[in-house]
MDAnalysis code that builds the backbone (N, CA, C; Angstrom):
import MDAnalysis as mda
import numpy as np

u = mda.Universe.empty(285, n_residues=95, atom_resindex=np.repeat(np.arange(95), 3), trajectory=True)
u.add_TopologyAttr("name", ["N", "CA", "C"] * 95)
u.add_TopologyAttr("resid", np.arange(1, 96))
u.add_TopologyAttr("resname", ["UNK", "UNK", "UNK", "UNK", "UNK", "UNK", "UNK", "UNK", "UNK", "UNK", "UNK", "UNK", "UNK", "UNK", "UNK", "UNK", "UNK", "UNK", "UNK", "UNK", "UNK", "UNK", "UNK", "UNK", "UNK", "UNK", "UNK", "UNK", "UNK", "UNK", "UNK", "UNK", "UNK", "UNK", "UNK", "UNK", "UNK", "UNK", "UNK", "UNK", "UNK", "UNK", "UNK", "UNK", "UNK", "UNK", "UNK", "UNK", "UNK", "UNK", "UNK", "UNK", "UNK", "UNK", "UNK", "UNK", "UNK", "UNK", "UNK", "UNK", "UNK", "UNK", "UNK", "UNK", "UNK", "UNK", "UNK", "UNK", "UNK", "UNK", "UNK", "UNK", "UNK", "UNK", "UNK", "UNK", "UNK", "UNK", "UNK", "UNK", "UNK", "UNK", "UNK", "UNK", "UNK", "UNK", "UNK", "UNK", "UNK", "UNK", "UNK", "UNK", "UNK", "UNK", "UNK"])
u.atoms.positions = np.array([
    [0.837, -1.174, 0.000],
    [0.000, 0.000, 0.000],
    [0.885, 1.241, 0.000],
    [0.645, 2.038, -1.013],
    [1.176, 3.332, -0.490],
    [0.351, 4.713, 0.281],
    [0.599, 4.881, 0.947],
    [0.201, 6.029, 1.621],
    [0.479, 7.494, 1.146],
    [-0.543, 8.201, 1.053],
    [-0.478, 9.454, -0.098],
    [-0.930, 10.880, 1.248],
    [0.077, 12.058, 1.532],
    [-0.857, 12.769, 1.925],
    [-1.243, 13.968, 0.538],
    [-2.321, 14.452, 0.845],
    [-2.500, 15.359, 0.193],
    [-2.909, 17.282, 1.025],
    [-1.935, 18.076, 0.300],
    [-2.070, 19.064, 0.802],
    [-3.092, 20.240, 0.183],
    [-4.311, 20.649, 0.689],
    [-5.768, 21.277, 0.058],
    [-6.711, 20.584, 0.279],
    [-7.800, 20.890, 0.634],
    [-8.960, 20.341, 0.279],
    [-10.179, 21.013, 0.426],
    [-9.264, 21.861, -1.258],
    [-10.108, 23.247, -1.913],
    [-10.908, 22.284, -2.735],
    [-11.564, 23.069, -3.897],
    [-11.815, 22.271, -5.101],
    [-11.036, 21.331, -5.755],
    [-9.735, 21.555, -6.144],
    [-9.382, 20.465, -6.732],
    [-8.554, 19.357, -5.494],
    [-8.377, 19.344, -4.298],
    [-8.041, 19.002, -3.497],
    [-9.208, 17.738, -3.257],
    [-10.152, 18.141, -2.599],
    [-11.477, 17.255, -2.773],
    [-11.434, 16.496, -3.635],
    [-11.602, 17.236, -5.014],
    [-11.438, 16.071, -6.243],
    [-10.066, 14.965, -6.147],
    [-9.340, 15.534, -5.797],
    [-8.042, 14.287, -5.603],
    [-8.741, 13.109, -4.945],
    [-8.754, 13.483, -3.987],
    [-9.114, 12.697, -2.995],
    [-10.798, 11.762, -3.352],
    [-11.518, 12.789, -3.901],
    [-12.489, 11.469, -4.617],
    [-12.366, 10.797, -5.445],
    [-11.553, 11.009, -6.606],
    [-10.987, 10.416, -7.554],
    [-10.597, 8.940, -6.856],
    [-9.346, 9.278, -5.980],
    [-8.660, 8.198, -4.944],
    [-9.981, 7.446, -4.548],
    [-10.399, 7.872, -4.166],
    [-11.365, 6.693, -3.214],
    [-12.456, 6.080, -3.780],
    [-12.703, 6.982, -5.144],
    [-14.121, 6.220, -6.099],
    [-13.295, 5.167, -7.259],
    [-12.217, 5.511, -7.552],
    [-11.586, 4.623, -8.154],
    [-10.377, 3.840, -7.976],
    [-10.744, 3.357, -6.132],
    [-10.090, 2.519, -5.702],
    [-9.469, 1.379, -6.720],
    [-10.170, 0.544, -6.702],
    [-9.296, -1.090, -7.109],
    [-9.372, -0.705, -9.112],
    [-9.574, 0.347, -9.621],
    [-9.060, 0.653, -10.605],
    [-7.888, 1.286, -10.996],
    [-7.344, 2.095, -9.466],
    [-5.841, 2.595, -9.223],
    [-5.080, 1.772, -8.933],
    [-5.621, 0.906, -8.068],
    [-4.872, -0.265, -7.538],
    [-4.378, -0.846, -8.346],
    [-4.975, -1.671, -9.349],
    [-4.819, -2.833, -10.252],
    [-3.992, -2.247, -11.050],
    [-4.052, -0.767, -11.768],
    [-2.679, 0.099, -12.921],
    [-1.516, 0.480, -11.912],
    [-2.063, 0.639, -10.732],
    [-0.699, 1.047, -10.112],
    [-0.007, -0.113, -9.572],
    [-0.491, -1.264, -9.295],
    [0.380, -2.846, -9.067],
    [0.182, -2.922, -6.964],
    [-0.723, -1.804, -6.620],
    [-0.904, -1.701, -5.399],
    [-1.980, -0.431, -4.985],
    [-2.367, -0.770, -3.605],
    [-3.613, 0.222, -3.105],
    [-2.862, 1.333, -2.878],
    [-3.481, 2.666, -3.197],
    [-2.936, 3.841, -3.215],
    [-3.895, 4.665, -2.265],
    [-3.981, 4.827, -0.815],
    [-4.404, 5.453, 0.102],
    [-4.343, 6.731, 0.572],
    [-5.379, 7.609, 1.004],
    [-5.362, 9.204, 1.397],
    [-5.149, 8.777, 2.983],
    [-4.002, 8.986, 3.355],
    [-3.826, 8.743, 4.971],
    [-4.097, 9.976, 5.656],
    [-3.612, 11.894, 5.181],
    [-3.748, 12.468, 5.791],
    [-4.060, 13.924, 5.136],
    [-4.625, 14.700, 5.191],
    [-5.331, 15.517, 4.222],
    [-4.784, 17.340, 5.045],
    [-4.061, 17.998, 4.670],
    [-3.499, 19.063, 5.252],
    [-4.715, 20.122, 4.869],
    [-5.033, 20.865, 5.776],
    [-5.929, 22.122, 5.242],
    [-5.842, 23.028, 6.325],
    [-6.416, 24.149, 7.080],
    [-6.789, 25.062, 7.621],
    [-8.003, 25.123, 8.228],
    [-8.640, 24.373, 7.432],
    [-10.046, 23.872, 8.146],
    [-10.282, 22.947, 8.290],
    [-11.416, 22.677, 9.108],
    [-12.030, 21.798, 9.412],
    [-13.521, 21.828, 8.581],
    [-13.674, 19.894, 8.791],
    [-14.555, 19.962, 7.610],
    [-15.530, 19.054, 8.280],
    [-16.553, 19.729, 9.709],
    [-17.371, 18.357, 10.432],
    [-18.329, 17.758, 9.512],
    [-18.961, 16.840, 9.752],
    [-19.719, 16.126, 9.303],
    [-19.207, 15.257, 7.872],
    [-17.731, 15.797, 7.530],
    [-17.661, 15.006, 6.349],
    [-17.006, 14.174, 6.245],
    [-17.423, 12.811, 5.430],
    [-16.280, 11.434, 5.960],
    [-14.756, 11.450, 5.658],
    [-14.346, 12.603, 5.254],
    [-12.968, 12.159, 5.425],
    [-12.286, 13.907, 6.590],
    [-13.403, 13.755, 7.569],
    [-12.563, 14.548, 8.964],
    [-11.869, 13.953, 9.821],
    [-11.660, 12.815, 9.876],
    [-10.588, 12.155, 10.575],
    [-8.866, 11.926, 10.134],
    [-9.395, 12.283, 8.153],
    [-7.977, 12.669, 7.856],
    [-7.599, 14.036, 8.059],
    [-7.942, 14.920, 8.588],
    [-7.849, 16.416, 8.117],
    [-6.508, 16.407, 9.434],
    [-5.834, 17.099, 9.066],
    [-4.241, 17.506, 9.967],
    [-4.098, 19.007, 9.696],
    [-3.469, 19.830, 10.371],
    [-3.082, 21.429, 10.370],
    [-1.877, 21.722, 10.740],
    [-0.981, 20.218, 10.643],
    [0.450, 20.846, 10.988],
    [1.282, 19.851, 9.991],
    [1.539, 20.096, 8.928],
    [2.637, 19.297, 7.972],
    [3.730, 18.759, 8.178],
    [4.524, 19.062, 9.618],
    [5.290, 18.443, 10.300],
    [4.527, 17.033, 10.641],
    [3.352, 16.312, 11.164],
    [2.909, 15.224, 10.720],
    [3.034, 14.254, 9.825],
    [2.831, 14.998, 8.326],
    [3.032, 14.704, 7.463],
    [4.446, 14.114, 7.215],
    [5.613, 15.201, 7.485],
    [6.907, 15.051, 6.985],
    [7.702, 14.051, 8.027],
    [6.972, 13.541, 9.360],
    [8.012, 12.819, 10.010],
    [7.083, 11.363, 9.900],
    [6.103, 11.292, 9.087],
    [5.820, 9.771, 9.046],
    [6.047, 9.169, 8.166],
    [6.894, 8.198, 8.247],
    [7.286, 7.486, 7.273],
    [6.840, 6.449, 6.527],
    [5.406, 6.122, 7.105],
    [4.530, 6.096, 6.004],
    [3.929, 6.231, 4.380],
    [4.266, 7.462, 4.927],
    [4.003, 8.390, 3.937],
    [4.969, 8.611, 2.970],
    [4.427, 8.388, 1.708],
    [5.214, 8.229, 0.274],
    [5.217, 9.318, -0.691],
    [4.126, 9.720, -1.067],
    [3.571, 10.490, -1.941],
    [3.175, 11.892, -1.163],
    [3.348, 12.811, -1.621],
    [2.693, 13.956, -1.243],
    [1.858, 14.392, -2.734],
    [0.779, 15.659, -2.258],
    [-0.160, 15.770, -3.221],
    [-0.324, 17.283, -3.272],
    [0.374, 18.308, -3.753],
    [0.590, 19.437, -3.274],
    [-0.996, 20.372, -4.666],
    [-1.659, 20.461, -3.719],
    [-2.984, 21.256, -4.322],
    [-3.523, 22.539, -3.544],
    [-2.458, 23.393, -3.309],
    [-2.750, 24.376, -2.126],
    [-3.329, 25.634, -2.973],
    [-2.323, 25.966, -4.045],
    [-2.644, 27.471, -4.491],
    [-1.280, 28.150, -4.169],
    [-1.299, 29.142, -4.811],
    [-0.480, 29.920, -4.491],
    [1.158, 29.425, -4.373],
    [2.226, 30.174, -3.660],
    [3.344, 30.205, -3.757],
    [3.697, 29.947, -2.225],
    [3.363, 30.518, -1.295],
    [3.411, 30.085, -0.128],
    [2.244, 29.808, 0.769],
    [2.237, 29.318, 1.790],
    [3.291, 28.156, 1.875],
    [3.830, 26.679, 1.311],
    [2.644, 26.781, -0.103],
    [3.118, 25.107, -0.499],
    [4.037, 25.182, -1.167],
    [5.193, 26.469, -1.221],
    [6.581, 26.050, -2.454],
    [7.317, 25.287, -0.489],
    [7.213, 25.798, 0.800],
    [8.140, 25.356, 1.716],
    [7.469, 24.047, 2.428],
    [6.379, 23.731, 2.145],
    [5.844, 22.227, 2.644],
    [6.513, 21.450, 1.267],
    [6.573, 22.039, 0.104],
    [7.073, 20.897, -0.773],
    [8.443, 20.420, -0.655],
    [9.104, 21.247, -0.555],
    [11.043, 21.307, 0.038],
    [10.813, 20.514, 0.993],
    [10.119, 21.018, 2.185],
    [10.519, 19.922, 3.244],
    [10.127, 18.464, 3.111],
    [8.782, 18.390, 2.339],
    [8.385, 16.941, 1.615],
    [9.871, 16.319, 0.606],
    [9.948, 16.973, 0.195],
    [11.389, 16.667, -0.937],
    [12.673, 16.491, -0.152],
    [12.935, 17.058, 0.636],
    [13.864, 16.873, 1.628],
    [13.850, 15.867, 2.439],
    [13.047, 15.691, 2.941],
    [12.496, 14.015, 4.041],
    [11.977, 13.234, 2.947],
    [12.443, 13.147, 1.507],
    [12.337, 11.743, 0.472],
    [11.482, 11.814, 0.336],
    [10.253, 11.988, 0.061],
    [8.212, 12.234, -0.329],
    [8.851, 11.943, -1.710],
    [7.791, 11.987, -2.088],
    [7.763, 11.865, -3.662],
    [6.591, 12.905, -4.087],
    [7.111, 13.966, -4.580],
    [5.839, 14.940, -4.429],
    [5.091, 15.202, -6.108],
])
């Protein structure tokens, strides 16, 4: 399994992440393994919706679990996702 975080979950952030999960065992099967949203970086909080248990607000999470393979950088703008991506790139992510 690889473990994916993804950073946003603006519009196209969301869409990542449904994409991922509606076309589970069709990612799986082209990618040669399950490709999982373990932790979802945003600013907000998002109650009532099923993926608030991934939601995180500190990317240091992200960057010290080693878990975590893939990063998914869908923030906007220039900062802060050009210095969450360095440090993803720096601690080996695959961004």
């Amino acid at each position: 399994m690889v473990n994916v975080a993804v950073l946003g979950y603006g519009t196209i952030g969301s869409g990542v992440v449904e994409v991922l999960q509606t076309n589970t065992e069709v990612i799986a099967q082209r990618a040669g393994e399950e490709i999982a949203v373990k932790y979802i970086l945003d600013l907000r909080d998002f109650p009532g919706d099923p993926i608030q248990e991934k939601i995180v607000h500190d990317i240091d999470l992200i960057i010290n679990d080693p878990e975590i393979e893939v990063v998914v950088e869908v923030m906007g703008g220039v900062e802060p996702a050009f210095t969450f991506v360095k440090k993803a790139l720096e601690a080996g992510k695959s961004v």
